[in-house]
N, C-alpha and C positions, 0 to 999 in steps of 0.2 A: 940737603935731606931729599930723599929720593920718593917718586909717588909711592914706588909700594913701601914704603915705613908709613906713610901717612894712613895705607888703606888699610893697615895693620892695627892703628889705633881704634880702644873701643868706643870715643866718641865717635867716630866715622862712622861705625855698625852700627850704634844706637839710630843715628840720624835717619840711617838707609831704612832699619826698622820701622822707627816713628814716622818717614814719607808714607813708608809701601802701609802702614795702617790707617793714615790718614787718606790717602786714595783707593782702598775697600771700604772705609768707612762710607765717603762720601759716593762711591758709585752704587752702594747700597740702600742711601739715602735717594739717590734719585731713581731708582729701580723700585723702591718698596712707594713712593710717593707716587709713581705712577701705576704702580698695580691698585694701591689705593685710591685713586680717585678717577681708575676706568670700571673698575666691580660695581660701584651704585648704580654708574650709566649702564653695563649692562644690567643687572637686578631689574634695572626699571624699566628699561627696553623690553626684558622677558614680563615684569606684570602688565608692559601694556598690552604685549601682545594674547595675551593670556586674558584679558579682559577683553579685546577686538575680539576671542574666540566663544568669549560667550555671550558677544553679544550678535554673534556670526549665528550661532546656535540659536538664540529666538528668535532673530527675525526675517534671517537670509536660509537657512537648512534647510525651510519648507518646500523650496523651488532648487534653489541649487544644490541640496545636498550637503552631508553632515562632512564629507568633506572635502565641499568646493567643487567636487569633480564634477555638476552638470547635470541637469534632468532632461533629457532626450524629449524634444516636442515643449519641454514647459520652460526650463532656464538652462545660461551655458554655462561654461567649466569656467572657474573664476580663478585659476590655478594659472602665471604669468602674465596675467592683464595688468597686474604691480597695483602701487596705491595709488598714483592717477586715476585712474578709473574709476576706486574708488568714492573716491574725493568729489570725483565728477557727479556721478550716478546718484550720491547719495548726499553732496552735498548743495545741489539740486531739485531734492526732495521727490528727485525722479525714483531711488528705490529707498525702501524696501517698496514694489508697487505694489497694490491690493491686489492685482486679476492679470495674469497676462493681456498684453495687446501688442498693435502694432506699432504702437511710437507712445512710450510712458511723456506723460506733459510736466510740465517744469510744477512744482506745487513748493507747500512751505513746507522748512523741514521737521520732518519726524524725528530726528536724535539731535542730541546736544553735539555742537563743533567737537568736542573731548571725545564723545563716542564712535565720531566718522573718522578721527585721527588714531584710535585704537585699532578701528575695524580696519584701517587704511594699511596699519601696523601689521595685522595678523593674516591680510591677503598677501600682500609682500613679501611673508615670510614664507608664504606656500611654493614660489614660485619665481620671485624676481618680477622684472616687469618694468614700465616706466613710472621713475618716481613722484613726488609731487612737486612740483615747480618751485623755487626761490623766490625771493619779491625781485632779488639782481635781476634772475633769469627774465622776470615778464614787465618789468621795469620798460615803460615809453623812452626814456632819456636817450638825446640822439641817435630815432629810429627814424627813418624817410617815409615820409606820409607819402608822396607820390611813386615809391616803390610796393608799399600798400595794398596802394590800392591798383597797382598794376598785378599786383598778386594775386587778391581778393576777387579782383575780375577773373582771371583765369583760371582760378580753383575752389573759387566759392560762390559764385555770381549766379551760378546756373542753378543752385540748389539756395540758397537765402537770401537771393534779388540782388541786388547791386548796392542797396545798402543793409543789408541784413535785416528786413525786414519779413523774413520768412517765405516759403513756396511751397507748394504741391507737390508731392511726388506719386508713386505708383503702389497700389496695393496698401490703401489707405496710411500711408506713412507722410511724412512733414520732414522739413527743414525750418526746426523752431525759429523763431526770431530770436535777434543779439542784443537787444538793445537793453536786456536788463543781465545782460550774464556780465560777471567781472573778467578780467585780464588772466588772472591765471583757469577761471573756466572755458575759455577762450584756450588758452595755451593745451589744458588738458583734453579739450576736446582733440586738437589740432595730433594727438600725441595718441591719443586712445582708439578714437574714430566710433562713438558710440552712434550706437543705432543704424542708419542706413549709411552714417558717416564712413567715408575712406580714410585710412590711417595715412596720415604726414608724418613721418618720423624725422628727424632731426638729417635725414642722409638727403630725403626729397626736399623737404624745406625747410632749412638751416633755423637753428634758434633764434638768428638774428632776423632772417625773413618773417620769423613767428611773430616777432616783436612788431616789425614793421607791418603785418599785417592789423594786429590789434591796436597801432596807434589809429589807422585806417578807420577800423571801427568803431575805436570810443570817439574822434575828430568829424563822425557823418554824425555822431548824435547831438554836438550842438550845435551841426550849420543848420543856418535859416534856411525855411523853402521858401522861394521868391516865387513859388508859383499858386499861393495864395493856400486855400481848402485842398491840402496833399493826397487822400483820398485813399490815407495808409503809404504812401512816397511809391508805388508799386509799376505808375509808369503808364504809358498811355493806353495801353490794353484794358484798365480798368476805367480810365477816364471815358478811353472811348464807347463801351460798354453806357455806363450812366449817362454819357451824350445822347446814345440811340435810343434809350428804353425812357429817357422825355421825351428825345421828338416822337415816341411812339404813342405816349401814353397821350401826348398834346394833340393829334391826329386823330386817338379813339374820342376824347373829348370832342374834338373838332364834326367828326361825324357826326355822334349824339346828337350835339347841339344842333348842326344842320337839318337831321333826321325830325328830330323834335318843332322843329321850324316849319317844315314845310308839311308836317298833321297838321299843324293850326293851321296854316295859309289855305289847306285843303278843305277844314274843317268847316 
């Protein structure tokens, strides 16, 4: 019997039928199951964002504008800063701030974690920007604490002291202290560059360098100081400092005393 008498037969046709129905079947089963179950996530992506815009609207429009674009002289354009910055700024309790200045101070926060993730949602959407970190991403797990801090020295030392215990800068502005910000504010900073900050983006110091920098930083905060009363860890410029201004004050006594001695001995 030859194949074409076989292909002739209408069980043959039935078969070829009932595949090619059972493989639209199923490729429609998996095309409709995934349009189903990416529509809620967007839905929901859009009400967050949609709430981050109203909550943009009470507390951020007044300075930045209804929208985002920047008040010349009061606040700037918030349009591709991303939600890092967000995250940072405000989860920080650095904004919304009350009054412009020159360096907003870290305080507690004003919005619930849910409303900095919405608001974080709806700047992002303005513009792009850098997003907000992974726990992978700012994760310590084999990072080189002595690469660290060979980093920390070179690109942060000059502005937040050598252990991030804060410094002076110019034009009444600061380099807050580290010692209470976590690992991914840390990372967002490094990514954002708020305030007088310069931006590190991932091209000048690699994610892994980021990492290796913040093991640096959380590992200075539980070594002991062996050098007794630390005096803020800030280093001999302060020690020496309070050395001088005892022996000075122990001299102004010293004279007094003397001075007072020798009225009676006169007297």
């Amino acid at each position: 019997m030859s194949s074409t008498t076989v292909r002739r037969r209408p069980v043959t046709g039935y078969a070829v039928v009932l595949v090619g129905l059972l493989v639209a079947g199923l490729s429609y089963a998996v095309i409709t199951q995934g349009t189903a179950s990416a529509a809620p996530r967007g839905v929901s992506q859009q009400a967050q964002i949609a709430h981050g815009r109203e909550i943009f609207l009470q507390e951020c429009a007044s300075c930045h504008g209804i929208f985002a674009q920047g008040v010349p002289g009061i606040a700037p354009s918030l349009i591709g800063v991303g939600a890092a910055a967000v995250d940072f700024q405000v989860g920080t309790g650095r904004m919304p701030a009350k009054q412009p200045d020159a360096e907003n101070p870290r305080r507690a926060l004003l919005l619930h974690p849910r409303q900095i993730r919405d608001l974080a949602d709806y700047i992002q959407s303005l513009g792009g920007g850098p997003t907000i970190p992974t726990r992978a991403e700012v994760s310590q797990v084999g990072s080189d604490y002595g690469l660290g801090q060979q980093l920390f020295t070179a690109d942060c030392a000059q502005c937040h002291n050598f252990d991030g215990a804060s410094g002076a800068l110019t034009y009444g502005k600061y380099a807050p202290p580290l010692t209470k910000s976590t690992p991914t504010q840390i990372f967002e900073a490094m990514l954002t560059g708020p305030e007088a900050m310069p931006v590190f983006n991932n091209t000048t110091i690699t994610p892994q360098q980021k990492r290796d920098i913040i093991a640096y930083i959380v590992q200075t905060r539980t070594e002991p100081n062996p050098g007794g009363f630390s005096l803020g860890r800030i280093g001999p410029v302060t020690e020496g400092l309070v050395v001088f201004l005892g022996l000075l004050l122990f001299m102004v006594l010293m004279a007094l005393w003397i001075t007072a001695k020798h009225g009676k001995a006169h007297e």
